[in-house]
ZAMARGU-4260 file (C-alpha; in steps of 0.2 Angstrom, whole numbers, plus 5000, padded with zeros to 4 digits):
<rodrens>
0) 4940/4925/5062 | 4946/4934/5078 | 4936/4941/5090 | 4930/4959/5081 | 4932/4975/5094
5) 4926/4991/5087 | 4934/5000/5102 | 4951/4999/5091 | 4953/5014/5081 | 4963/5004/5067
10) 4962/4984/5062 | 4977/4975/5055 | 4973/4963/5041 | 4986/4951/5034 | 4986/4944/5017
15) 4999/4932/5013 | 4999/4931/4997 | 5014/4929/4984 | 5005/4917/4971 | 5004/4930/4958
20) 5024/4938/4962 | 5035/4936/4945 | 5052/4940/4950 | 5054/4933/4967 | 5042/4922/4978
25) 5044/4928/4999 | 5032/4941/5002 | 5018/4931/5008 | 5029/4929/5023 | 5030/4950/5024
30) 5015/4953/5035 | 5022/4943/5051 | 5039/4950/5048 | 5033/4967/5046 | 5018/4964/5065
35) 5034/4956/5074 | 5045/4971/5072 | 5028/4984/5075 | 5025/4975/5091 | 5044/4975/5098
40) 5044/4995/5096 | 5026/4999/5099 | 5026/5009/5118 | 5011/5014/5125 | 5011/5031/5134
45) 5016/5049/5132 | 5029/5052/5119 | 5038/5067/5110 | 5041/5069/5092 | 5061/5076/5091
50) 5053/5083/5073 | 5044/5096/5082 | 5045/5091/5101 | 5026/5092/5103 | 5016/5078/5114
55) 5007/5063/5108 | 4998/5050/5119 | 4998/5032/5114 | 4981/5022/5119 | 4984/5005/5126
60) 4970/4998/5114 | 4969/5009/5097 | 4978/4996/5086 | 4975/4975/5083 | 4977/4963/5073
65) 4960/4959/5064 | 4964/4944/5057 | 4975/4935/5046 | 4972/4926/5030 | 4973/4905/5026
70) 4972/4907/5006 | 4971/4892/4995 | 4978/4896/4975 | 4982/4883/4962 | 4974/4891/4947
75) 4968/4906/4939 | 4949/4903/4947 | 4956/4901/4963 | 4966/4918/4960 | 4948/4926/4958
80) 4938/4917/4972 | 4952/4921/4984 | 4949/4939/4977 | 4933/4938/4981 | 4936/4933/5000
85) 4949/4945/5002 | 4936/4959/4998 | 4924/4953/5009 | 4935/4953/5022 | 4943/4972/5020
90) 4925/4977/5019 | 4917/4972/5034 | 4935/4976/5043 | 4930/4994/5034 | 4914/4997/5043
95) 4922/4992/5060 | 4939/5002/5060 | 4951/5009/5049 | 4958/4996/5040 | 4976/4994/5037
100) 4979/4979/5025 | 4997/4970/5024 | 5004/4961/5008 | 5007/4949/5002 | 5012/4955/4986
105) 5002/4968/4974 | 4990/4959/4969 | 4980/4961/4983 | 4976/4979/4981 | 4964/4975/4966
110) 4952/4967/4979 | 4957/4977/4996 | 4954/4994/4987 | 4937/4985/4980 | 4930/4980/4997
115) 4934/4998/5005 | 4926/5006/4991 | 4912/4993/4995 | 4911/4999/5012 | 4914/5019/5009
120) 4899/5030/5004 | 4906/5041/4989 | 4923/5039/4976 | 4940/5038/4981 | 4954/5040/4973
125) 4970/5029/4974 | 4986/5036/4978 | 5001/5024/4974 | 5020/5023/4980 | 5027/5010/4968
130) 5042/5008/4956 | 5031/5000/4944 | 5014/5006/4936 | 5007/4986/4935 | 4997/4991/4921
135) 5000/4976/4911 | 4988/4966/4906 | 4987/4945/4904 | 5004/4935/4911 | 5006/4918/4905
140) 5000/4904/4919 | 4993/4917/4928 | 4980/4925/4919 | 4971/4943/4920 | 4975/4944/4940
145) 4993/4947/4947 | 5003/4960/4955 | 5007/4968/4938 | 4990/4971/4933 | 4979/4975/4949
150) 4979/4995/4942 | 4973/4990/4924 | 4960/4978/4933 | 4952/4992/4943 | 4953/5006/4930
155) 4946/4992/4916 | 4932/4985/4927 | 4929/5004/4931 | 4930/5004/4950 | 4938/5019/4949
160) 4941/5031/4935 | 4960/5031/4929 | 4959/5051/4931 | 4958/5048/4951 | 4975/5038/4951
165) 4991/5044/4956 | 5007/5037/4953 | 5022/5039/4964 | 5041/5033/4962 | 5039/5026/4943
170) 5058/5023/4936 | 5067/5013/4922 | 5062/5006/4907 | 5044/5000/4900 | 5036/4996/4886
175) 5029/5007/4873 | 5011/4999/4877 | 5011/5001/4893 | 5018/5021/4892 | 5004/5025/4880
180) 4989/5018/4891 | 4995/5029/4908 | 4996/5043/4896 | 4979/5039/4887 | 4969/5037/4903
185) 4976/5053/4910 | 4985/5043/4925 | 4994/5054/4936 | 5010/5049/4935 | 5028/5055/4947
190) 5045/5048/4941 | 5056/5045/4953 | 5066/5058/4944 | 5053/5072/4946 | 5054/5070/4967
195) 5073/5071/4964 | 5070/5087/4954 | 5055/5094/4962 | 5057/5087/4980 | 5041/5073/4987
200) 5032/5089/4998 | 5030/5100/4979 | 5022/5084/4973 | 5011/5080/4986 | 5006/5098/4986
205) 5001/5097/4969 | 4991/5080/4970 | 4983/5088/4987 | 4976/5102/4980 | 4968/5094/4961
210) 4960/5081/4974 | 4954/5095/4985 | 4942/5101/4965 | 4941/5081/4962 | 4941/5065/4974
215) 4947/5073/4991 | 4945/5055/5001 | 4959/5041/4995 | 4964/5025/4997 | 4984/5025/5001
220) 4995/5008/4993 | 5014/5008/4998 | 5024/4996/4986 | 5041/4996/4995 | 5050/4993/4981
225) 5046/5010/4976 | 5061/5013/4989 | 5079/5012/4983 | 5084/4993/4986 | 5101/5002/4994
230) 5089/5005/5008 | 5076/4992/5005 | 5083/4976/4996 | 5071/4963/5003 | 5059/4967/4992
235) 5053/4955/4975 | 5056/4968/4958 | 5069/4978/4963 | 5073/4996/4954 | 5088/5008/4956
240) 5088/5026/4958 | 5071/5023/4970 | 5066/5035/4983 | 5073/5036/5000 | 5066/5033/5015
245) 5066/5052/5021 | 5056/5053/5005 | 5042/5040/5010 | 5042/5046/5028 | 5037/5064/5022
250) 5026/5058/5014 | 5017/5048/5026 | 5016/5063/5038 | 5010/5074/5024 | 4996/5062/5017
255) 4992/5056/5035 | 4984/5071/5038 | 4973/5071/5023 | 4955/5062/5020 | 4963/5046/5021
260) 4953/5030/5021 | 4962/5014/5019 | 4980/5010/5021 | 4991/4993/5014 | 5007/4990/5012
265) 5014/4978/5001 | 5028/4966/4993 | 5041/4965/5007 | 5051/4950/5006 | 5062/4946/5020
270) 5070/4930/5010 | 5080/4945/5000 | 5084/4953/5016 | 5095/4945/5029 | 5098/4963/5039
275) 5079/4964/5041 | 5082/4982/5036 | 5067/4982/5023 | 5054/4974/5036 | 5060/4986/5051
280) 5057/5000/5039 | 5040/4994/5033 | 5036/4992/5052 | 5043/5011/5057 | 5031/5017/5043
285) 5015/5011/5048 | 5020/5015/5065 | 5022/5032/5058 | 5006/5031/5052 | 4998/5025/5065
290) 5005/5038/5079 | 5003/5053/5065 | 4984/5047/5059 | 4976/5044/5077 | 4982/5058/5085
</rodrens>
């Protein structure tokens, strides 16, 4: 492990795992795609933001990299042991700095929302950017654990109560199954045809406030594909008629400002995407995030 400095206001954990991917394997090589094109752009000093031209001030030491994972998986057990490690290591990273934890695909939400649950003293909800509601239930060869089913995991093994979820950027077809169990655990749930109708900020307002009566501190997970694969191909289960960067960037400012506990960022896969359009993206998020969060 590298050497741990609770002077940094957040800590960078990488998780390259893509074991559990179904579509298309590549996103355990996300997290060094997305650090190399964070640490190219990040400038340390005073900077204005064009959005509003107010002053920010970027410390020398307030982000690092906390440590990368070496994960071994053949098997279903090994799937669950590594789950296990992966916990461990988002808590104690927890209790030391924020922790901002890089997939890898989705998969690894299951245990990263697990271990900062662990470490935080009270419930938090989860909210979730994603195409996909990964609700589903038992895949062939891979078992119970895999990056369609981390959400049914949590909600079944009752670390959080499906009431506390919300969904953001859900689009196409699924099955009738998997409909009626978002609707019979009263998930929220956000098309990416409601933000087209009622614009991301109205949604937002609306989770905002029912947390504010509810679960006001989250845990945030960004699944890029919940992007538009015009804008964000490298990515493994693609969808159409996604949202848009503006859409995700908005966000980010809006939720940034909010009881925020935990941040990951999850299923880019630069073997789909030769531009490097996707992993620059996923970089000028989190250095959104960063800049928005700590100051």
């Amino acid at each position: 492990m590298k050497e741990q400095n609770n002077k940094y206001n957040f800590g960078i954990l990488s998780v390259p795992l893509d074991y559990t991917s179904t579509r298309r394997k590549g996103s355990a090589y996300g997290p060094k795609a997305i650090l190399n094109s964070l640490w190219k752009g990040l400038y340390v000093g005073e900077m204005i933001d064009l959005r509003n031209q107010k002053k920010f001030i970027v410390k020398e030491k307030f982000v690092k990299e906390y440590d990368e994972l070496s994960l071994n998986i053949d098997t279903e057990a090994d799937i669950i042991k590594e789950n296990n490690r992966i916990e461990e290591y988002v808590s104690n990273l927890s209790r030391q700095m924020f922790p901002v934890i890089l997939g890898g695909d989705h998969s690894i939400t299951y245990a990263s929302f697990k271990g900062v649950n662990k470490a935080f003293k009270g419930k938090l909800a989860l909210i979730i950017f994603d195409a996909h509601p990964d609700v589903w239930d038992h895949y062939p060869n891979l078992g119970r654990y895999w990056h369609g089913s981390f959400l049914r995991r949590l909600i079944d093994e009752e670390i959080i109560d499906s009431r506390d979820v919300y969904l953001i950027g859900l689009r196409g077809y699924i099955e009738n199954e998997i409909y009626e169990y978002l609707v019979s655990n009263k998930i929220n749930f956000y098309t990416s045809y409601d933000v087209a109708k009622f614009g991301i900020e109205n949604i937002l307002n609306e989770i905002t406030n029912k947390m504010l009566t509810d679960v006001s501190n989250f845990y945030l997970s960004i699944d890029v594909d919940c992007l538009d694969p015009c804008f964000a191909a490298g990515t493994g289960t693609p969808e159409f008629e996604g949202l848009s960067p503006t859409d995700l960037l908005r966000s980010i400012e809006i939720l940034s400002k909010e009881q925020i506990k935990a941040l990951d960022i999850v299923e880019v896969n630069p073997l789909y995407d030769k531009s490097q359009i996707t992993e620059f993206f996923a970089a000028e998020l989190l250095w959104r995030f960063l800049m928005l969060h700590g100051n």
